[in-house]
C-alpha positions as CSV (number, residue, x, y, z in Angstrom):
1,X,-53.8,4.2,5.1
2,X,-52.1,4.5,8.5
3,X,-51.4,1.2,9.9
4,X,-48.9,1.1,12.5
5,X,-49.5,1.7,16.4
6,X,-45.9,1.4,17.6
7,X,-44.7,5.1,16.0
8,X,-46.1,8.6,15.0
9,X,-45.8,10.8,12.3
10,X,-45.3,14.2,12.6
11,X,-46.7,16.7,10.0
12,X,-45.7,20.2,10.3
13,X,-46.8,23.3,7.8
14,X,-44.9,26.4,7.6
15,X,-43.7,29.5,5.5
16,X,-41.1,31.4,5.3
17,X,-43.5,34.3,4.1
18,X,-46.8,34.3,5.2
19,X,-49.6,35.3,4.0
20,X,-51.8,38.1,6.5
21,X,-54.3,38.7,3.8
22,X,-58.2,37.0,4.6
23,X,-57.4,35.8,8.1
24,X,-59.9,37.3,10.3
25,X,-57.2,39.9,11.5
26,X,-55.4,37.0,13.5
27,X,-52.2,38.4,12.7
28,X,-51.5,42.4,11.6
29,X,-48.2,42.4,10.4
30,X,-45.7,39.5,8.6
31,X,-43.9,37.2,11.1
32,X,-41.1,37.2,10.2
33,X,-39.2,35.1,12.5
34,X,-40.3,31.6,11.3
35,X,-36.7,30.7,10.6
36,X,-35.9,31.5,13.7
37,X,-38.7,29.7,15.6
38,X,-38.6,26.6,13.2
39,X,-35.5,26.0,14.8
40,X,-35.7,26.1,18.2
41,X,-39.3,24.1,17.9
42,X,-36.4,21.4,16.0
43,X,-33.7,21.5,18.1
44,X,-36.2,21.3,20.9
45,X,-38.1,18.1,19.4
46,X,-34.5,16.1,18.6
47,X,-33.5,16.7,22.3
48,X,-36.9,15.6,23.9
49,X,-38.7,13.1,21.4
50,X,-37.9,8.9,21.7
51,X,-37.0,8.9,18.4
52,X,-37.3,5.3,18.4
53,X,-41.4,5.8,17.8
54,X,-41.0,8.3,15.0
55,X,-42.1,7.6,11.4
56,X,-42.0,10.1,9.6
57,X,-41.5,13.9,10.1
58,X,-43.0,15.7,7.0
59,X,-42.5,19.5,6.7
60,X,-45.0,21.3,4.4
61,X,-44.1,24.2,2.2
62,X,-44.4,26.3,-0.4
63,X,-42.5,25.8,-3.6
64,X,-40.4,28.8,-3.1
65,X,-39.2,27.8,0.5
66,X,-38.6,24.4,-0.3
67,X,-35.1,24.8,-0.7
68,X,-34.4,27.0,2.5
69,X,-36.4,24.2,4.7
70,X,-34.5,21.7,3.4
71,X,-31.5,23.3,4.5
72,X,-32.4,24.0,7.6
73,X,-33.9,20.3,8.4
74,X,-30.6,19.0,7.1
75,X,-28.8,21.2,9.4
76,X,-30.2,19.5,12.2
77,X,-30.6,15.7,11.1
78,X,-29.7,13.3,8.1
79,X,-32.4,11.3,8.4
80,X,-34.6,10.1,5.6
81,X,-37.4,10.0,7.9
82,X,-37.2,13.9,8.0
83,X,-38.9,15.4,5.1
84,X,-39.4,18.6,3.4
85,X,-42.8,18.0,1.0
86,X,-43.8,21.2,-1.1
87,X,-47.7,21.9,-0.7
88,X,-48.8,20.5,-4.0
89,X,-46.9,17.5,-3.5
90,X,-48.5,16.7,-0.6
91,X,-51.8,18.6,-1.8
92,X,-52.5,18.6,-5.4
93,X,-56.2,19.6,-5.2
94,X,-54.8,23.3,-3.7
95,X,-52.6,23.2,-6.6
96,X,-55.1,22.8,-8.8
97,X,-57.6,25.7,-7.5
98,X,-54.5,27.8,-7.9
99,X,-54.0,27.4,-11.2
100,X,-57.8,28.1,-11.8
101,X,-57.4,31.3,-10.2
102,X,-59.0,30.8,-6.5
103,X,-57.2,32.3,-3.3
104,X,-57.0,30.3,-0.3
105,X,-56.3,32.5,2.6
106,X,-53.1,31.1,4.2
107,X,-54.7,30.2,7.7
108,X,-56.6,28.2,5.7
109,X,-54.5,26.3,3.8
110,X,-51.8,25.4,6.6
111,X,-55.0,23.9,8.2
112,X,-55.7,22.4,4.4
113,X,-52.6,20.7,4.8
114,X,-53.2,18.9,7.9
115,X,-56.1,17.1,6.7
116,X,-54.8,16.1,3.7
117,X,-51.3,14.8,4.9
118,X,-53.9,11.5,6.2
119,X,-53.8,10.2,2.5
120,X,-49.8,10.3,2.8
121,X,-48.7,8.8,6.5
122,X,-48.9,5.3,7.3
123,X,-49.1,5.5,10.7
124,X,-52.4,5.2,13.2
125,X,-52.2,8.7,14.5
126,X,-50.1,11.6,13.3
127,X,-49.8,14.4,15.4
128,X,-49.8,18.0,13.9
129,X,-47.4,20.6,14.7
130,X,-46.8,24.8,14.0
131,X,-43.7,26.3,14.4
132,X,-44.8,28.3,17.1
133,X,-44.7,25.2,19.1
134,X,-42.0,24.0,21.4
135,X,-41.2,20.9,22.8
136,X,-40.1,21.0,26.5
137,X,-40.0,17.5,28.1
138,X,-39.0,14.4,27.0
139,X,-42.2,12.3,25.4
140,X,-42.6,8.9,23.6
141,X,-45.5,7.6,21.5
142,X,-46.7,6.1,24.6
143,X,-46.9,9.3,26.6
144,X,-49.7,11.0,23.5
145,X,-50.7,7.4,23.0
146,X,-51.2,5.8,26.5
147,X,-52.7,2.2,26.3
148,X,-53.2,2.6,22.8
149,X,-55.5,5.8,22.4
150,X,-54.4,8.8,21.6
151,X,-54.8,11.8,24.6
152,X,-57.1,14.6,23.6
153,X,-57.4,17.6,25.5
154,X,-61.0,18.4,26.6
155,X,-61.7,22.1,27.4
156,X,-65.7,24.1,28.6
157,X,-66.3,27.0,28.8
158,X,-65.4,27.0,32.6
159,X,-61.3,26.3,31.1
160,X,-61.7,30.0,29.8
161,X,-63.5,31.4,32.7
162,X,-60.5,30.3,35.0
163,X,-57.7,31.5,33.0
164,X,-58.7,35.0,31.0
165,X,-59.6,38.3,32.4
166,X,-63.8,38.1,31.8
167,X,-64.1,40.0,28.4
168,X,-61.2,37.4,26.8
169,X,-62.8,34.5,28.1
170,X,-65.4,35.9,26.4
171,X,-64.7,36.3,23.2
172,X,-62.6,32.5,23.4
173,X,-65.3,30.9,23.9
174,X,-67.6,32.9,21.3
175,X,-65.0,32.1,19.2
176,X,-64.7,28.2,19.6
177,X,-68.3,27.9,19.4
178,X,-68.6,29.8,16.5
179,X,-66.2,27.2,14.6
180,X,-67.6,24.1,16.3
181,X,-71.4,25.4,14.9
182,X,-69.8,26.3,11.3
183,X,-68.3,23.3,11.0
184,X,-71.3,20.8,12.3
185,X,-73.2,22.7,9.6
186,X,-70.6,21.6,6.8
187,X,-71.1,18.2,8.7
188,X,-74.9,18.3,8.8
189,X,-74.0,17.1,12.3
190,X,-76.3,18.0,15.7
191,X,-74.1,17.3,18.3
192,X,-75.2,15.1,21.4
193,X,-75.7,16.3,24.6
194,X,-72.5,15.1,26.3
195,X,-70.8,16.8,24.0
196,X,-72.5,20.1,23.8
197,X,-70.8,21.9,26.2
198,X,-67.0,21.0,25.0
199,X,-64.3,22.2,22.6
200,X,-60.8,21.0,22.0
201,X,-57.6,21.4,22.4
202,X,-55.2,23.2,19.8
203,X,-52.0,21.9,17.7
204,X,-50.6,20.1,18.5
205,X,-53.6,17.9,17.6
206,X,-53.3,13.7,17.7
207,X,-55.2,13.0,14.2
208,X,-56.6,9.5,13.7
209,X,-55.5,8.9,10.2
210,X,-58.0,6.5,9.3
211,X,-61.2,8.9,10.3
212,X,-59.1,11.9,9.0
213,X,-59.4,10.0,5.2
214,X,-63.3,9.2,6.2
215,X,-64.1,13.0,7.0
216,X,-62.5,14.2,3.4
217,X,-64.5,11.4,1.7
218,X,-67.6,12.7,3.6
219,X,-67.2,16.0,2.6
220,X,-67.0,14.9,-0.8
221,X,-69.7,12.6,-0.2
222,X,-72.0,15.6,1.1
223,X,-70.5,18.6,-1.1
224,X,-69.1,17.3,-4.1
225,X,-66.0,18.1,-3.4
226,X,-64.1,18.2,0.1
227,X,-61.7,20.7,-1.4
228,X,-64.2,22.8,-2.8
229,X,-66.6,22.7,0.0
230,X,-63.6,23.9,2.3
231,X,-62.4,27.3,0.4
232,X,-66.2,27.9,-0.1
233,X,-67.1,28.2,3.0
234,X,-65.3,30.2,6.1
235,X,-65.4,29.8,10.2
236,X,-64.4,25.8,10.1
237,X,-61.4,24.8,11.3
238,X,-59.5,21.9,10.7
239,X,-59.8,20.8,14.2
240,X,-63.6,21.6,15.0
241,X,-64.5,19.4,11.6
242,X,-62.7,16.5,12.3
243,X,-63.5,15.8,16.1
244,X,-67.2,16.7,15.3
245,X,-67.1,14.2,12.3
246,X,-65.4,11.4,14.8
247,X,-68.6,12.2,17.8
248,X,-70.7,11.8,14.6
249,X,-69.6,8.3,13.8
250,X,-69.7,7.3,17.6
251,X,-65.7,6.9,17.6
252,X,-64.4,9.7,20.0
253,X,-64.1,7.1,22.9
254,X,-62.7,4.3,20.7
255,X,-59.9,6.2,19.4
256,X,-59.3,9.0,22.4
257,X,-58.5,9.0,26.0
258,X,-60.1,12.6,27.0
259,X,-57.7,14.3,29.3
260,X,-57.9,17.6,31.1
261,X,-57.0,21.3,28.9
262,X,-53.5,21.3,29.5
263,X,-52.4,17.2,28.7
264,X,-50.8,17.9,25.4
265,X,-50.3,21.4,25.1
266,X,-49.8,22.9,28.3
267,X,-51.8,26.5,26.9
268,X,-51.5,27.5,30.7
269,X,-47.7,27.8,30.4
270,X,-48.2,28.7,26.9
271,X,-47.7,32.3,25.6
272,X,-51.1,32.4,24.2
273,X,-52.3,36.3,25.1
274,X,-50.7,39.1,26.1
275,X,-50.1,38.8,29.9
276,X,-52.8,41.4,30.7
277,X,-55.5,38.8,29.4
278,X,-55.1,36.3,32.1
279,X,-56.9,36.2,35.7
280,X,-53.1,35.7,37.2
281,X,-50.5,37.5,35.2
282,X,-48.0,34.8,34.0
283,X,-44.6,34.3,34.1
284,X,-43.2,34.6,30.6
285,X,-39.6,34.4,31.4
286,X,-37.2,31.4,29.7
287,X,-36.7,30.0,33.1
288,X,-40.3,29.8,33.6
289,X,-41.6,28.4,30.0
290,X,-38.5,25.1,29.7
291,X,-39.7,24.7,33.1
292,X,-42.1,21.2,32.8
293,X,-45.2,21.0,35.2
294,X,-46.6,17.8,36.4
295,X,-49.0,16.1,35.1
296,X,-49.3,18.5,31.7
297,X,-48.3,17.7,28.3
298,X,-44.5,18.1,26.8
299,X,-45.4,21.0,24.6
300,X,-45.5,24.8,24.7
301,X,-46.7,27.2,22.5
302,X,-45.3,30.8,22.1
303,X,-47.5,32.6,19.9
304,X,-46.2,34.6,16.8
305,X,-49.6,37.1,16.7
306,X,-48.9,38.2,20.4
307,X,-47.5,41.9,20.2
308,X,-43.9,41.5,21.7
309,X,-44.8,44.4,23.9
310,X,-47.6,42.5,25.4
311,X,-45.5,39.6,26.9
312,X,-41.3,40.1,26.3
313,X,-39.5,41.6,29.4
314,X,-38.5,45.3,28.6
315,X,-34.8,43.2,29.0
316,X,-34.8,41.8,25.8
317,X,-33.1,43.8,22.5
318,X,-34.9,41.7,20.4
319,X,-36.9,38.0,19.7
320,X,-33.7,36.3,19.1
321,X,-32.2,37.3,22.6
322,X,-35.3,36.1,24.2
323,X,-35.0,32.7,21.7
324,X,-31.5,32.4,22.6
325,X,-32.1,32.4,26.0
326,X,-35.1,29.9,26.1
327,X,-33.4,27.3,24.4
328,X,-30.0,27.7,26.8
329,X,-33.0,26.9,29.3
330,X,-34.6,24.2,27.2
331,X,-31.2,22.5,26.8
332,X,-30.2,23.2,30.7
């Protein structure tokens, strides 16, 4: 049971070979520069984060990349704090489901994972990363923990009317609403009227590990099992569960300072749509993305399901060039 308010773990799923099957056509073709992103979003994090905070790093797996992770980790630090943790280690329930026979999509279980890495950190907040994540400023546990509670990014509908063209704001916020309402019905949970109009920000996520442990015991509680009730059931998400669950114990403002869309990831400097999708077409270059804006939080995303042709300058030969060239920036 996380304990310890002074430092942060850090929990981080990936594969080396994803799966594009079952996921709501989020992704149409294998991404296959993970490697190549993992580490960057590494190199990144050892150059910006006060490692004087930091727990535990735990990067989830499965089996079969277990031993390419670990060699890329160690490549970068020997540190026993930095941890490579195979999916049923750190998940034995999935394992289990597997055996019996039962799929779970992979956008499902990297969310899976999240949850249950509660019931193995021992820290009061873990934050969640992807590899499509980058770290661009230097941060400490008290810049996503000020005075104690952890920041949480509050978006509305109006945060998706100021940045997308009309017809993707659209569909963004059909699309959060749609998980917030299948996940209050897993939860049984009517949401109150402060809250109604509100979704939340995207990894990386601060998870109170305490309430995380609570929600999976609910489930249980409620379904029989939280596991089951999970890979039964589609349009949660990880995220839209677990805040709900804390507004339904009364908790949210105990445990979170609420902060503006962009104070942890800053999604408007984040490659998050093609550039056609936004009101004001953005600047995607290296020089522009390791550049930090005031007042916005220390990470970027730059998304792996974006068609390159939709954001990379014509410039580039290929991903790596681009990758290369953002982390000469990032390191500037």
């Amino acid at each position: 049971m996380g304990e310890k308010d002074s430092s942060l773990s850090f929990v981080l799923p990936v594969t080396l070979q994803e799966d594009v099957q079952g996921t709501d056509d989020w992704r149409d073709s294998p991404d296959t520069a993970c490697p190549r992103r993992l580490r960057l979003l590494l190199e990144s994090f050892s150059r910006t984060f006060d490692r004087r905070g930091l727990e535990q790093f735990l990067v989830v797996c499965p089996r079969r990349d277990q031993s390419e992770l670990e060699r890329i980790l160690r490549a970068q630090w020997d540190d026993p704090r930095f941890a490579v943790l195979c999916e049923e280690e750190l998940c034995p329930e999935l394992a289990a489901l597997r055996a019996q026979g039962q799929a779970v999509p992979g956008w499902y279980v990297q969310q899976i994972l999240k949850l249950a890495a509660a019931r193995r950190v021992s820290t009061r907040y873990y934050l969640t990363l992807d590899s499509d994540i980058v770290c661009r400023q230097p941060f400490s546990v008290g810049t996503l923990c000020p005075g104690g509670k952890a920041l949480l990014s509050v978006e509305t509908p109006l945060t998706f009317v100021q940045r997308y063209r009309w017809k993707i704001a659209k569909d963004e916020i059909y699309i959060k609403y749609g998980r917030l309402g299948a996940s209050a019905r897993l939860l049984g949970y009517r949401r109150r009227a402060r809250y109604l109009h509100r979704s939340y920000g995207e990894t990386p996520v601060l998870m109170h590990t305490e309430s995380v442990i609570a929600l999976l015991d609910y489930l249980t509680w409620r379904h029989g099992d939280w596991l089951q009730c999970l890979v039964s059931n589609d349009g949660w998400t990880e995220y839209t569960l677990y805040f709900q669950f804390v507004e339904h114990r009364g908790d949210l403002e105990r445990l979170y300072a609420t902060a503006h869309p962009n104070a942890v990831l800053d999604v408007d400097s984040s490659v998050w749509h093609g550039r056609r999708c936004y009101r004001r077409a953005p600047d995607f270059s290296p020089r522009q993305l390791a550049k930090a804006n005031k007042g916005a939080g220390p990470f970027i995303a730059v998304q792996s399901y974006v068609p390159l042709e939709d954001w990379i300058a014509p410039r580039y030969a290929s991903l790596d060039a681009f990758y290369d060239e953002l982390e000469r920036e990032l390191s500037a």
